[in-house]
C-alpha positions as CSV (number, residue, x, y, z in Angstrom):
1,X,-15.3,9.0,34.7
2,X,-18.2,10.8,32.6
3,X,-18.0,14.7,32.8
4,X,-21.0,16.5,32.8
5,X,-21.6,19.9,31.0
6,X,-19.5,22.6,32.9
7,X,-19.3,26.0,32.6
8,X,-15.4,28.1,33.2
9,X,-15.4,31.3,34.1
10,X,-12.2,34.0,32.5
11,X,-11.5,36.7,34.9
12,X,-12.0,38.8,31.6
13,X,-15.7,38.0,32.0
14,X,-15.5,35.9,29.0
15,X,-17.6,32.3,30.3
16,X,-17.1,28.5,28.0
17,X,-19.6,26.1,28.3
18,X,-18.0,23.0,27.7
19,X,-20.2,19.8,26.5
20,X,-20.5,16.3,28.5
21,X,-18.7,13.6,27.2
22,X,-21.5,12.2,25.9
23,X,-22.4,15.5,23.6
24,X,-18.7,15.5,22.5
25,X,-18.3,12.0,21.5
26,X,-21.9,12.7,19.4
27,X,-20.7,16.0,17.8
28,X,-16.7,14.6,16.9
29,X,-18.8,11.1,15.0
30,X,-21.0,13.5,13.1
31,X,-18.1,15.4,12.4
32,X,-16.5,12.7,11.6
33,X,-19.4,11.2,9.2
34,X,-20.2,14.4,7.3
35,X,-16.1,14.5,6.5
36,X,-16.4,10.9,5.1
37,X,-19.1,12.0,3.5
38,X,-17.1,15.0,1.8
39,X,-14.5,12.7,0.9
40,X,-17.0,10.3,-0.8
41,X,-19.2,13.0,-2.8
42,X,-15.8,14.1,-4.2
43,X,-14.6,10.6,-5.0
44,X,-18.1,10.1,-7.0
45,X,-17.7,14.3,-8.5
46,X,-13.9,13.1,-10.0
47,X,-15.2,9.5,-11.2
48,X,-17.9,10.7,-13.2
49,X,-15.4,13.3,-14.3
50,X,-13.1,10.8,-15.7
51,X,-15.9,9.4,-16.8
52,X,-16.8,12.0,-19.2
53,X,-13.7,13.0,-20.8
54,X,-13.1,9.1,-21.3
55,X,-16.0,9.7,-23.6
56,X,-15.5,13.0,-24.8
57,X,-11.9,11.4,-25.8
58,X,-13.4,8.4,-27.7
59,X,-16.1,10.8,-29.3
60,X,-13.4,13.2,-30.5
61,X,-11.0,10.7,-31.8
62,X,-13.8,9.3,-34.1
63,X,-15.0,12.5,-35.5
């Protein structure tokens, strides 16, 4: 069964539009990418990282 968008309505007045499946299953794999993406950037930030003090270690024990 594939919901459309629906709105709910709070007796506080407060009203939710909640998305279709389709708009949810797009927003949670973009969510979903741009976290794997994070995680990737970071990975890449830490190597070159290690990277660098590697050579700053070999630099400084020759000097």
């Amino acid at each position: 069964m594939i919901k459309e968008r629906y709105k709910e309505e709070y007796e506080e007045g407060l009203e939710l539009l909640w998305p279709s499946d389709k708009e949810d299953k797009i927003t949670r794999q973009f969510y979903k990418d741009l976290s794997n993406l994070s995680k990737n950037i970071n990975y890449s930030k830490k190597k070159k990282l290690k990277l660098f003090e590697q050579v700053f270690r070999i630099i400084r024990s020759k000097g």
